[in-house]
Each structure stands twice: as C-alpha cells, then as structure tokens.
N, CA, C and O of each residue as an XYZ file, in Angstrom:
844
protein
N     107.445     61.648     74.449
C     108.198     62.520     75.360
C     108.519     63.823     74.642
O     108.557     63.846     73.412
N     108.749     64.895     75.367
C     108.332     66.134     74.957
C     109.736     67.025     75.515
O     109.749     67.404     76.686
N     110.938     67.335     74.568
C     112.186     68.249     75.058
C     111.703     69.567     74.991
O     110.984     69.973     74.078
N     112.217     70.469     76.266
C     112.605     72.029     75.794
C     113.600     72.077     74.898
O     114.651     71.442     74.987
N     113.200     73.058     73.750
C     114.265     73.628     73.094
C     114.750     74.809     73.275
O     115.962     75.000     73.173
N     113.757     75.942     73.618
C     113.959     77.156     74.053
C     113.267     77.715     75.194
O     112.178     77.275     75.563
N     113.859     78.661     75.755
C     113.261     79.278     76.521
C     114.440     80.916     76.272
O     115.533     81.102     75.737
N     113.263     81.940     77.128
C     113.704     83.002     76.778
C     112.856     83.939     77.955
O     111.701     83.619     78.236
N     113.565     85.205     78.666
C     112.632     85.814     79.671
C     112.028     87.348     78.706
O     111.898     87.790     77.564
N     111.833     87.646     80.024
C     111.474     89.653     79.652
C     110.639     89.263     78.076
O     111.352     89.370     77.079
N     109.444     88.905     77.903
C     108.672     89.008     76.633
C     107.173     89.896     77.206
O     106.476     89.776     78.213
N     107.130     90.653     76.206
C     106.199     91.575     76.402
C     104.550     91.307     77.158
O     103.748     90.595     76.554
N     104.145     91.986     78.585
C     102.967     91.554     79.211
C     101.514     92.195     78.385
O     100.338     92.117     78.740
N     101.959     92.670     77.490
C     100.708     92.885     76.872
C     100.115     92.042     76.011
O      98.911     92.080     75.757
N     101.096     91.068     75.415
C     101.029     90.148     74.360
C     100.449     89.115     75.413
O      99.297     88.680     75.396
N     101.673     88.715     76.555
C     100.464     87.669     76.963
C      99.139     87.459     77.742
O      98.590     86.498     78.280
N      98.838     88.896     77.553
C      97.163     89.169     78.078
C      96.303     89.253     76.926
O      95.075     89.184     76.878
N      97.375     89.457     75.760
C      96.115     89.462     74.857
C      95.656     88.178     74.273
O      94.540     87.991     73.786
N      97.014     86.950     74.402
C      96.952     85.793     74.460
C      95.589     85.283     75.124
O      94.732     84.790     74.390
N      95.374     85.395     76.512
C      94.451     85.113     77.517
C      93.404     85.199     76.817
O      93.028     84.220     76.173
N      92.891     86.081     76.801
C      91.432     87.282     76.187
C      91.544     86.703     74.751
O      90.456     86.295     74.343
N      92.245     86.604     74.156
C      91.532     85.608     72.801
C      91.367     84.095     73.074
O      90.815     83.331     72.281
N      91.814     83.782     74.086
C      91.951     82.027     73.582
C      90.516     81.761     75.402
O      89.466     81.123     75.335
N      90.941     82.335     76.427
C      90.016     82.592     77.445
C      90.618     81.135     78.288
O      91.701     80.859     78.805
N      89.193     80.329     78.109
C      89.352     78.332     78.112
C      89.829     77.554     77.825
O      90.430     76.697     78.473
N      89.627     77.708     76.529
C      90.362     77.329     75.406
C      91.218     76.740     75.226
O      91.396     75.741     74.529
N      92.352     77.771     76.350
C      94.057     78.243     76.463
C      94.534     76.942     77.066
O      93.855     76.333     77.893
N      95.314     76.668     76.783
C      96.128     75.888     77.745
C      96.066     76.014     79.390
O      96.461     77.076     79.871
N      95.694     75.211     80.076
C      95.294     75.442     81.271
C      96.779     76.161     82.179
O      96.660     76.924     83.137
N      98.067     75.714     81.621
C      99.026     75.821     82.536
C      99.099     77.438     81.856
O      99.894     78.089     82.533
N      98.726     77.965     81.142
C      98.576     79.154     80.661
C      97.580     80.054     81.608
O      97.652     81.266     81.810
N      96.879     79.358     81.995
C      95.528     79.905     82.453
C      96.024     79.655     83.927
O      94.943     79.786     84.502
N      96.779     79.428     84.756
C      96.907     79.329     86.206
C      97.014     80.422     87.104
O      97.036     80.402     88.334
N      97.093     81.582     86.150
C      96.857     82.851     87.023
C      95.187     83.016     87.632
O      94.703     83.858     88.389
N      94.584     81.845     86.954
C      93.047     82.099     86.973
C      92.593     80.566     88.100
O      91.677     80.557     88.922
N      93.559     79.392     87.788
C      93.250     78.413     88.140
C      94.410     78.221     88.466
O      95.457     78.353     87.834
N      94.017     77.616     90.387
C      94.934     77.320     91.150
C      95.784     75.949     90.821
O      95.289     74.987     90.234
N      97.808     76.043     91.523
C      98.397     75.192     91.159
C      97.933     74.474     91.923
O      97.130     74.855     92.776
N      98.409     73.022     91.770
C      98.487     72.150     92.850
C      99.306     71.855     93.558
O      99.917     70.786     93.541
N      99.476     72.863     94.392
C     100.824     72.990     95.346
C     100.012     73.683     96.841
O      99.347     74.716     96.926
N     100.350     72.724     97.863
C     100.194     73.116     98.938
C     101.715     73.048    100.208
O     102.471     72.121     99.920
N     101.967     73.506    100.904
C     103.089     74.006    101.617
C     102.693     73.950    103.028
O     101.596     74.486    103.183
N     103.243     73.453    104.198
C     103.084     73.507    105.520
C     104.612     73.580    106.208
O     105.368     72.612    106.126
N     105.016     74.879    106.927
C     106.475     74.790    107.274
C     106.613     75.527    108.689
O     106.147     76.559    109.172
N     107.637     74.319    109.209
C     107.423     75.067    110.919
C     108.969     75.766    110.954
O     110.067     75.269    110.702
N     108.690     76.752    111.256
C     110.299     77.895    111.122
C     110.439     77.756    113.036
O     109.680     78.216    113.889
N     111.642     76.987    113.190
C     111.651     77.155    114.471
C     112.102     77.736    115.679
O     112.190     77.416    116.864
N     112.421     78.961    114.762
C     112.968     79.979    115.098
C     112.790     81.550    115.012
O     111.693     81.649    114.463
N     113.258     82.851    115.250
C     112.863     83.899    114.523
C     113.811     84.000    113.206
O     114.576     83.051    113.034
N     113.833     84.936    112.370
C     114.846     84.617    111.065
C     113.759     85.031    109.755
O     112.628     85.512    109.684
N     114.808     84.544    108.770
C     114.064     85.076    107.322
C     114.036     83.770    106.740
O     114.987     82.989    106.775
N     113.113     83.586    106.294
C     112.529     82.409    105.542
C     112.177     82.642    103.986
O     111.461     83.547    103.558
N     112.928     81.478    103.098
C     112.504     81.789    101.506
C     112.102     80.076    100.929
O     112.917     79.154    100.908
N     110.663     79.989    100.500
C     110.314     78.772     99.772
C     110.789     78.661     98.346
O     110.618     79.433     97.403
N     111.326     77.693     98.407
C     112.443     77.147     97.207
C     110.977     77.129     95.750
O     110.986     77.713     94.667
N     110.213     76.482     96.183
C     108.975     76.212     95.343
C     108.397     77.417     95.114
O     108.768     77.590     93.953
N     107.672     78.498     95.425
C     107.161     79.211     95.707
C     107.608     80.596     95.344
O     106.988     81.309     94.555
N     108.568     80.897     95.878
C     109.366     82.138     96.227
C     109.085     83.481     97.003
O     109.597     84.598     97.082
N     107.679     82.594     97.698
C     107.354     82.933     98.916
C     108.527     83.645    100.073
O     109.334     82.754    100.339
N     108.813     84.705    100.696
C     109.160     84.431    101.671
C     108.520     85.210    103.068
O     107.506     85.903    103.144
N     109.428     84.857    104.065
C     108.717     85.389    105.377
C     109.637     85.992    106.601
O     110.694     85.443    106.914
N     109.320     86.751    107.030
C     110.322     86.882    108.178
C     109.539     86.649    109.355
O     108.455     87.187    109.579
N     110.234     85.675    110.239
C     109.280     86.019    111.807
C     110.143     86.087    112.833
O     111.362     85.916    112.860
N     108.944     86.508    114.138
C     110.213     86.910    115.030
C     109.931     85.754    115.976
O     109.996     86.045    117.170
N     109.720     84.879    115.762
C     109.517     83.561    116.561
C     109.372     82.040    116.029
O     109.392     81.877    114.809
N     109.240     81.018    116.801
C     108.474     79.826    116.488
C     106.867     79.554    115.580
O     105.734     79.418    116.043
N     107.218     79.551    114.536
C     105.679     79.819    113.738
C     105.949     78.499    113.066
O     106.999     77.937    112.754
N     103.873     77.971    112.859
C     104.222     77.130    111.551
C     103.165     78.283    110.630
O     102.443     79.180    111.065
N     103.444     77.795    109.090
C     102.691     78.866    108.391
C     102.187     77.384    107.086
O     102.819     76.391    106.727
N     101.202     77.751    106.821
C     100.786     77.225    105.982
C     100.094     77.901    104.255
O      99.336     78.855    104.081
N     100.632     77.093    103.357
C     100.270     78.228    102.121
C      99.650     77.385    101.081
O      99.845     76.188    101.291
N      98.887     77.674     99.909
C      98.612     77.044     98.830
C      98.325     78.423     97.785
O      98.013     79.557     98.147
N      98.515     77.979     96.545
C      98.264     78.564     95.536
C      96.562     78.486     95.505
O      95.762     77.565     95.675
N      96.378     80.528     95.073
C      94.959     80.314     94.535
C      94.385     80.585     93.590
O      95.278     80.776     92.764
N      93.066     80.809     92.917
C      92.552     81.363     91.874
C      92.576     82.985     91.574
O      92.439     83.796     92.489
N      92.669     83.178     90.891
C      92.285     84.763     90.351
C      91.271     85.240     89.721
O      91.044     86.442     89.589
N      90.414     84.097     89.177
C      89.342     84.082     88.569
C      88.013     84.519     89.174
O      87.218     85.075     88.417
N      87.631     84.306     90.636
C      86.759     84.880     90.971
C      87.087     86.307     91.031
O      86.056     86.973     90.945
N      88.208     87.062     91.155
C      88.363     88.251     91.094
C      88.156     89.184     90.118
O      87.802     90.361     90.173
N      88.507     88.275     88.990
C      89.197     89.354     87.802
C      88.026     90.105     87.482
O      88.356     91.273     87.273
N      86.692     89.915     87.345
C      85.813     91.285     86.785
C      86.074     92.751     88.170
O      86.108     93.953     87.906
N      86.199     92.204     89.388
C      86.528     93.330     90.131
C      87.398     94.313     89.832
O      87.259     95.508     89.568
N      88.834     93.186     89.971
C      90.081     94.232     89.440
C      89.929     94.967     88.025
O      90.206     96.166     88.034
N      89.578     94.473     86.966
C      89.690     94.996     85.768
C      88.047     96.223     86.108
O      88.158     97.391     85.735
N      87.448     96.021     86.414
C      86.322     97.358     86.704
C      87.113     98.551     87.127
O      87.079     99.666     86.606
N      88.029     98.053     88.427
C      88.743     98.970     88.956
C      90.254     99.396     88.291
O      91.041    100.219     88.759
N      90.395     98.681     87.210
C      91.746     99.103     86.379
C      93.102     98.816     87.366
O      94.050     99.552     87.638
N      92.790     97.469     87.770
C      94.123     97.028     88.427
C      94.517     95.803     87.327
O      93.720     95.619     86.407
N      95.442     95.163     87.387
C      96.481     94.147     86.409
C      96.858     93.511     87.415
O      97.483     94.011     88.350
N      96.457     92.148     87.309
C      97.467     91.024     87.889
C      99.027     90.914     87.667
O      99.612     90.799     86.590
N      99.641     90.987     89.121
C     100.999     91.166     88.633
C     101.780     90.015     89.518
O     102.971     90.101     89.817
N     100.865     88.863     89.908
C     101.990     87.713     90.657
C     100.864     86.711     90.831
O      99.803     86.878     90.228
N     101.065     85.648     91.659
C     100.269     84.668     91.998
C      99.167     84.988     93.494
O      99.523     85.293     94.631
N      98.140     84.834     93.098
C      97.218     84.689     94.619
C      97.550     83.524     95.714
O      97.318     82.429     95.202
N      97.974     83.420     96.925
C      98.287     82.440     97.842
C      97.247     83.006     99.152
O      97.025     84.111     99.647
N      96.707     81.456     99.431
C      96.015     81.424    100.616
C      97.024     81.606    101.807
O      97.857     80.836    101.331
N      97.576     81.998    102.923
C      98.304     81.652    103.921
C      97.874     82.157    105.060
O      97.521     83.296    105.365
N      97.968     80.854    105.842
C      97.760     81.091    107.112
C      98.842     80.912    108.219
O      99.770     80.181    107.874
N      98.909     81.387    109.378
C      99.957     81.154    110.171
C      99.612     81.025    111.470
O      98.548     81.524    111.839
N     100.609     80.200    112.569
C     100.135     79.879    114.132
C     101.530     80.082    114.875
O     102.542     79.697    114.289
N     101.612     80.532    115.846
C     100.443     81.054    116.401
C     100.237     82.680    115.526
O     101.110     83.299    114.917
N      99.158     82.960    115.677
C      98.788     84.702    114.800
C      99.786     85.821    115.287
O     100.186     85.790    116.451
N     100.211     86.845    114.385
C     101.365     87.778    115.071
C     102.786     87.336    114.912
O     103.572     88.259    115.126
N     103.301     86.294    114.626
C     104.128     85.573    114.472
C     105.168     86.164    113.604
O     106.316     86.408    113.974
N     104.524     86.452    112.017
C     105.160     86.699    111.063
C     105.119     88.202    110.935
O     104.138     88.865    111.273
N     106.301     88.744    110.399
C     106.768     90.423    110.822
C     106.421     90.845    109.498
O     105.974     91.967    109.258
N     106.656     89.811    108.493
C     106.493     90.487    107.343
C     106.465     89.286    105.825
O     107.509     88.638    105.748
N     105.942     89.132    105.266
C     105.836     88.310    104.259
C     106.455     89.282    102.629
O     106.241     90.452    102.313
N     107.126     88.365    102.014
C     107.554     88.705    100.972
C     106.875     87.846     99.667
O     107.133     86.645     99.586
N     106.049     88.453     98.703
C     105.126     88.070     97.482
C     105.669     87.860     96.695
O     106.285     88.889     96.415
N     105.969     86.889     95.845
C     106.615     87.339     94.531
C     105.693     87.846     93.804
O     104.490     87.788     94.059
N     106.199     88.372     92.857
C     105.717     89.236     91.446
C     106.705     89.099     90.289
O     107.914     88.891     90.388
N     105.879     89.272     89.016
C     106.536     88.995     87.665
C     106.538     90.289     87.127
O     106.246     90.214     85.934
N     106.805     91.811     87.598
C     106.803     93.162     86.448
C     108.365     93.343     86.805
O     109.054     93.103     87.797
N     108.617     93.933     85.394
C     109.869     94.004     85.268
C     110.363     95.816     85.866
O     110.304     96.648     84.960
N     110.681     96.206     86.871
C     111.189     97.551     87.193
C     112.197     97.710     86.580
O     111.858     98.863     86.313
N     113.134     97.624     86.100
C     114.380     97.762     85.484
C     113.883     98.985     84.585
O     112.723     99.049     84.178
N     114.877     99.975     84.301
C     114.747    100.773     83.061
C     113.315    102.457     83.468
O     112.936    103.447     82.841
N     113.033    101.847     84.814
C     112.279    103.418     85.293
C     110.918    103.555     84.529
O     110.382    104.663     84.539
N     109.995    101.963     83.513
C     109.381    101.990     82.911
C     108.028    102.087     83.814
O     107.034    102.798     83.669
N     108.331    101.179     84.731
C     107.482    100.647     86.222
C     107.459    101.473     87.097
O     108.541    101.437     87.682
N     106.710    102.316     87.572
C     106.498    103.096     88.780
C     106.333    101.888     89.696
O     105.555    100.999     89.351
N     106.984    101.799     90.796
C     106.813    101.172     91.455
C     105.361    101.389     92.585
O     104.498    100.583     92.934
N     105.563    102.734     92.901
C     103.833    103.823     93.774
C     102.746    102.793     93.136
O     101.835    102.448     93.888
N     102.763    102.386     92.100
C     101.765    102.023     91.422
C     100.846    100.497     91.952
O      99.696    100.142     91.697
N     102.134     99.730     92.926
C     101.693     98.383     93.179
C     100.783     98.196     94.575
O     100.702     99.153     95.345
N     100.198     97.116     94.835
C      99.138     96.929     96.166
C      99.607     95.563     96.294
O     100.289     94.855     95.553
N      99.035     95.361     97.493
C      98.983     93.751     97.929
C      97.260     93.748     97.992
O      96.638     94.422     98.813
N      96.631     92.883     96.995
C      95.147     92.623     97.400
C      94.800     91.465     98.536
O      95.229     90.340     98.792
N      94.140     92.046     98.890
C      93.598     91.110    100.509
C      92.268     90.852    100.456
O      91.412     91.720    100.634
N      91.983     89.419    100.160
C      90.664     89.262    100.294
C      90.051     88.500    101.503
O      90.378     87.366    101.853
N      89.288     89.141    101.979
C      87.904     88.780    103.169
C      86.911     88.177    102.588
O      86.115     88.797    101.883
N      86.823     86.825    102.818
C      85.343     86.681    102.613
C      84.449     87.168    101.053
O      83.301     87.538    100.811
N      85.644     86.934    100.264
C      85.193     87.872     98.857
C      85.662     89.142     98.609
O      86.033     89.586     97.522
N      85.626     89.731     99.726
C      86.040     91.183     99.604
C      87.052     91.568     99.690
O      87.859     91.058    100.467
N      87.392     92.767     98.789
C      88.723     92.897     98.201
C      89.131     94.587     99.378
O      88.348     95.508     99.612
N      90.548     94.436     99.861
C      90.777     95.441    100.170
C      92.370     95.787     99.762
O      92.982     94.866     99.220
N      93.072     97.033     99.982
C      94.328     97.137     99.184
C      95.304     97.854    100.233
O      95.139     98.987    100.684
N      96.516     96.838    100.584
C      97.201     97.345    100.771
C      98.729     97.557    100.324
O      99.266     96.820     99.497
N      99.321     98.541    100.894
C     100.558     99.293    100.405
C     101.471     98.322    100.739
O     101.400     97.845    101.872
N     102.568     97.821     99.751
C     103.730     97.152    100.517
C     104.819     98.117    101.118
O     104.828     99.226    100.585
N     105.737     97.916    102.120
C     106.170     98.964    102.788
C     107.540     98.867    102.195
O     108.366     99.709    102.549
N     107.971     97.700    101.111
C     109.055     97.871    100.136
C     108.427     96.943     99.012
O     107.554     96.079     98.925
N     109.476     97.685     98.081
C     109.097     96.733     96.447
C     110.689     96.539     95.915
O     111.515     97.422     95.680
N     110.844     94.926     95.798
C     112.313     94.561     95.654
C     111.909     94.164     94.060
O     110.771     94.118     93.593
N     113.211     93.888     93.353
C     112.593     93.294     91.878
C     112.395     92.266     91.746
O     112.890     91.929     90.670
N     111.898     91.413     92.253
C     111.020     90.365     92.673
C     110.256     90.012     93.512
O     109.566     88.995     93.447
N     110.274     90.700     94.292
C     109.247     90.700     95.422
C     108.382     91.983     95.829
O     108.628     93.132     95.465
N     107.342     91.587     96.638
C     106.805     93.335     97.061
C     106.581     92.340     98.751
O     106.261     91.181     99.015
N     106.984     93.652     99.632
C     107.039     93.090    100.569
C     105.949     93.728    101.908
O     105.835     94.860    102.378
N     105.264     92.433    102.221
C     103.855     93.153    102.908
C     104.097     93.287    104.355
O     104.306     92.083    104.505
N     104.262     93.832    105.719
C     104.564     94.336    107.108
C     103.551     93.858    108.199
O     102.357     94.077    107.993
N     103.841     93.382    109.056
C     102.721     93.042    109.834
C     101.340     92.543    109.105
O     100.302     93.204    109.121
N     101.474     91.435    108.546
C     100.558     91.054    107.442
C      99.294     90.178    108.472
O      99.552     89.642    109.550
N      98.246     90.206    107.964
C      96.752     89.391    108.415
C      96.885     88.655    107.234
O      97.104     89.110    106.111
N      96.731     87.433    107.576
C      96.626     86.291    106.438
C      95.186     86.375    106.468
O      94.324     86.739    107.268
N      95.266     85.742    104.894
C      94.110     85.356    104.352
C      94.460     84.333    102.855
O      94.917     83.199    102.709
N      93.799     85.804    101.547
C      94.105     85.576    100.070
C      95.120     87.018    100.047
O      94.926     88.198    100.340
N      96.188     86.298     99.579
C      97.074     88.087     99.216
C      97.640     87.398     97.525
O      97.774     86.238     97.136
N      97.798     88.359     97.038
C      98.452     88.471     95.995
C      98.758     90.227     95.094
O      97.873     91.078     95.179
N      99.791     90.464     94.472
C     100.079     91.385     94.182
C      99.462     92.136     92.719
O      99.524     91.650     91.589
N      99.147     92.828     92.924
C      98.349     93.753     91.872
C      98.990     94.988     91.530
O      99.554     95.409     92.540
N      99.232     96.130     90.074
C      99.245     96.975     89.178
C      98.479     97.854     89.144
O      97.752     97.584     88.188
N      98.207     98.614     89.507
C      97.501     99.955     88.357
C      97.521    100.307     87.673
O      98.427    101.125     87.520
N      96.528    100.069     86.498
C      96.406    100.455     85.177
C      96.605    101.754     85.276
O      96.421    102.139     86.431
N      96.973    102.776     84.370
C      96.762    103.991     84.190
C      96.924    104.208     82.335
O      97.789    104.089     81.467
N      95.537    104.577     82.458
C      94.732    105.350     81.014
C      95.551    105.536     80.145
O      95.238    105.167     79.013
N      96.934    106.192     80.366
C      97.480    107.403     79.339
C      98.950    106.406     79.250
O      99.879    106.847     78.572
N      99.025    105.762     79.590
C     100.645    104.817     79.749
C     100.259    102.970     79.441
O      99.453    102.363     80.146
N     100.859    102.458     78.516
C     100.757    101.237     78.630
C     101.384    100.193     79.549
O     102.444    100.422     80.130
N     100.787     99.158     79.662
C     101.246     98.088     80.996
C     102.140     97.806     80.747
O     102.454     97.465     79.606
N     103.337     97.861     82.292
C     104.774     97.817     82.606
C     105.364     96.324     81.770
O     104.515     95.433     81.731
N     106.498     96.047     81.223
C     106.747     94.872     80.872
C     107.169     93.903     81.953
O     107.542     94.208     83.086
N     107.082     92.963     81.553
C     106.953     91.425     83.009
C     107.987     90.757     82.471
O     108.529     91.286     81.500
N     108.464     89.557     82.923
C     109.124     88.466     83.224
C     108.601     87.636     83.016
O     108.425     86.859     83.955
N     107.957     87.240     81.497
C     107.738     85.644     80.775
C     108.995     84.953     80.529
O     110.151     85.258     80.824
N     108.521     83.990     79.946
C     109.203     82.738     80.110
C     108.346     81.865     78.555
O     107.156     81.556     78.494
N     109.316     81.667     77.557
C     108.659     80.921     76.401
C     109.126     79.694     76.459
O     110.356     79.681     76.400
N     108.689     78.766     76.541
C     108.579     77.238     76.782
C     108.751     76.943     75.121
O     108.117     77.650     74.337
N     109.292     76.285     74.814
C     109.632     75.489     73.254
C     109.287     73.842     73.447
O     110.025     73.349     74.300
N     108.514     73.059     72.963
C     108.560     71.352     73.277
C     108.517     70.863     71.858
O     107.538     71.236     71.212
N     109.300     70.179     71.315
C     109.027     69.057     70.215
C     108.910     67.751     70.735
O     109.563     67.432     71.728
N     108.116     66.924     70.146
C     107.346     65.804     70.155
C     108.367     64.750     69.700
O     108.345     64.619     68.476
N     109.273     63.943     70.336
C     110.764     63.433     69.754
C     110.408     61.795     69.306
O     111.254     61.008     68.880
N     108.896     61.477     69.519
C     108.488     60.264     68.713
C     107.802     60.314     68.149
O     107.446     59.257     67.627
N     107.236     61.296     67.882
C     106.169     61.691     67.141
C     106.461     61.312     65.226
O     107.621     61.396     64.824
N     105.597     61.014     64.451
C     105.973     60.707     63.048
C     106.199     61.859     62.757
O     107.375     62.215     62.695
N     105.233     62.711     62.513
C     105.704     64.284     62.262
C     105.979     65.005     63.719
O     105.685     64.740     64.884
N     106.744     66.125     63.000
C     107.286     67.207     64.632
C     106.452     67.595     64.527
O     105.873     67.715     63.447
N     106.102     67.901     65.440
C     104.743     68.300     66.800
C     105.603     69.280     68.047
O     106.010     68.985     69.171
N     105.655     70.800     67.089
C     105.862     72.055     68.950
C     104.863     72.585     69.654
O     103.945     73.107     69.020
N     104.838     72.576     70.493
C     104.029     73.145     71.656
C     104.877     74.392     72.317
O     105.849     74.274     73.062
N     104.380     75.395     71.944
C     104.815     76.642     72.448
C     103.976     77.453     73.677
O     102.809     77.837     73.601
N     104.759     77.584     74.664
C     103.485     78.244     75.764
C     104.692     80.023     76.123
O     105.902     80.240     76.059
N     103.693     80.719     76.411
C     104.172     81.774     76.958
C     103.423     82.138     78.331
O     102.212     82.342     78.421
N     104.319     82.183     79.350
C     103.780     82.290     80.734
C     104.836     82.725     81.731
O     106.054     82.551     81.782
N     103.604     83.604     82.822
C     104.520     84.614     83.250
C     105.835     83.701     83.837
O     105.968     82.480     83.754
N     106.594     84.507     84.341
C     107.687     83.778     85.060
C     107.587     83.234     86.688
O     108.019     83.726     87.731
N     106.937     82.188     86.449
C     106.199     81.489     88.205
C     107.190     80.315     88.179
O     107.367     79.699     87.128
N     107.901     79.957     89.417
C     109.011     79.037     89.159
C     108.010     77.882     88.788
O     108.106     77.305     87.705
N     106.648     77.426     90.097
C     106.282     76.360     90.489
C     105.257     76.200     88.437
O     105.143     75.113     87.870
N     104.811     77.332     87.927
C     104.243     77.582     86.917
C     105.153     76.617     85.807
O     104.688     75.614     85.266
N     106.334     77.059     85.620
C     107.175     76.091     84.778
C     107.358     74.841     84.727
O     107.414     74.216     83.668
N     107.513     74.141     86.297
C     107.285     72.938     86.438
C     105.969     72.728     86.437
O     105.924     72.499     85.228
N     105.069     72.635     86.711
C     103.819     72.427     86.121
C     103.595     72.024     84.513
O     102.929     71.043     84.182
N     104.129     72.760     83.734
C     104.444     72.834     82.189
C     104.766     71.680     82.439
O     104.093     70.650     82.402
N     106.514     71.963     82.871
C     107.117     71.083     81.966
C     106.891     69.433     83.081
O     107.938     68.816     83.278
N     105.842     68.957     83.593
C     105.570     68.165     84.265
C     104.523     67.639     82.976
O     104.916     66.508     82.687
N     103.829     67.861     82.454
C     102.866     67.739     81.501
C     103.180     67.783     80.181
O     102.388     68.250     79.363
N     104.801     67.127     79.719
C     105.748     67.425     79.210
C     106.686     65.928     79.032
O     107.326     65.442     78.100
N     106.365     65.465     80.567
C     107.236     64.684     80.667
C     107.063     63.417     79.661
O     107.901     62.516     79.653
C-alpha cells in the first residue's frame, strides 16, 4: 500500500512538458493521460433549465431546458503533431460530449489547468478546439474564468481547450499537482513521485493505482 506524503500546486508547465518529451511511453501512463483517455464516462439528465457542474469532471453546462448530455474523456494524441505544427499547447482535457435533444445546452464550461493570476497569461491567447471527423477547427470562448473557458451555443463533438504558443514569450505557468507515495511495506522505501497537471478525475486515477 502506497501513502501520499506530499502534494503541492502552481509547479512550472514547462518542466512538465519537458518531462513528457523525454520519457514519451515510457512515462507513467497516469502522466501521459493528456494523450490517453481516462476511464471515465458520464450520462446526466438535467431536468430542468439551470447551471450544471460535474463533481468528477469539472465539466459544466448551462441549459435552457430538459437535456440529457452525455460525456467521456478523450485522447490528445491523435492531435498533438497538428497542434504543435501550428504552435498551440494543450491547456485542459479533450471530452467527447454529446447532448439530446440538440440546442439544448446554452453554453458549456471546459476546465483548464493555466494559471492567469499575475497578468503572465493573456487570456486573447486561448481557443476551444473542435474536432470533426479529425478535423480540427478553433473556436473563441465568449468568457475565460480561472478555471474554466467558457464555450456559447456549443455543437458537440471533441472540444478541449488549447494555448498559443508565441515565439518571443515562454509558456504561461499551470496548475500541477506533485503526488509524493512511499511504499509502507516495502523492505526498503520505495517513492513514486508523479507531476501532473491539475485534473481532479487525473488524481484519482493516480492515487487509485496507489491503493
């Protein structure tokens, strides 16, 4: 059995990309889930109009009616040579979601892990990526909260929130999360240290593989 000893937020997003890019496969998979989907799927009937927030997730939604919506965590991995060609940065989790009846939902709220605090983060800078069928298109959220970016009259599909690199400025700092585990039967101590962004369902995952 495997205790947290530490944990700690706000650790630098450059470190844990460079983490990624050296270790790739390698990595610890719960490390790697920005690339490989959780195993978390979600089906919720809102039976009403109102604002909706997933406890798991941190998904939320507003609708102006009776909707059910359905969501799962997805990959990022078929994407990433696109975005990085185009000098965008993963900045939250990819989710499949769909919703019934269509029109339903007024506005969906994404989470995201960049830290705005401190005027470091242009906020202008963020998109919601929308993928079709493979294809990537970008849209504007019509607010950016510090945890969320929030998308308006949304078409489900694949959305997840994306960065713009820019050339002359280094990438905004994020909201990790350092996981500490010692090995408490182990003959010798045995830590397992992970650094990963700050995804609630991401942590439990960890620390599920932990237990």
């Amino acid at each position: 059995m495997l205790k947290v000893l530490y944990r700690t937020p706000c650790l630098a997003n450059q470190f844990f990309l460079s983490v990624l890019q050296k270790y790739n496969q390698r990595f610890c998979q719960c490390c790697l889930t920005l690339f490989f989907p959780l195993p978390l799927m979600g089906r919720v009937h809102f039976p009403q109009a109102g604002s909706f927030r997933c406890s798991e997730t941190e998904l939320g939604f507003e609708v102006k009616a009776a909707v059910i919506v359905k969501y799962e965590y997805e990959s990022w991995r078929c994407y990433q040579t696109e975005l990085e060609m185009q000098q965008w940065m993963v900045a939250g989790p990819l989710f499949n979601i769909c919703a019934e009846p269509a029109g339903t939902v007024a506005a969906v709220h994404l989470p995201h892990f960049l830290c705005l605090a401190g005027g470091e983060a242009d906020s202008s800078q963020m998109r919601i990526a929308h993928f079709i069928d493979g294809r990537m298109t970008l849209e504007e959220p019509m607010r950016v909260m510090p945890f969320h970016a929030v998308l308006g009259n949304p078409h489900f599909s694949f959305l997840g929130v994306i960065w713009k690199r820019l050339t002359f400025k280094r990438d905004p700092p994020s909201h990790n999360v350092t996981l500490l585990y010692r090995a408490l039967r182990a003959e010798n101590t045995t830590l397992h240290l992970y650094l990963i962004p700050d995804i609630l369902a991401l942590k439990k995952v960890t620390e599920t593989q932990h237990e």
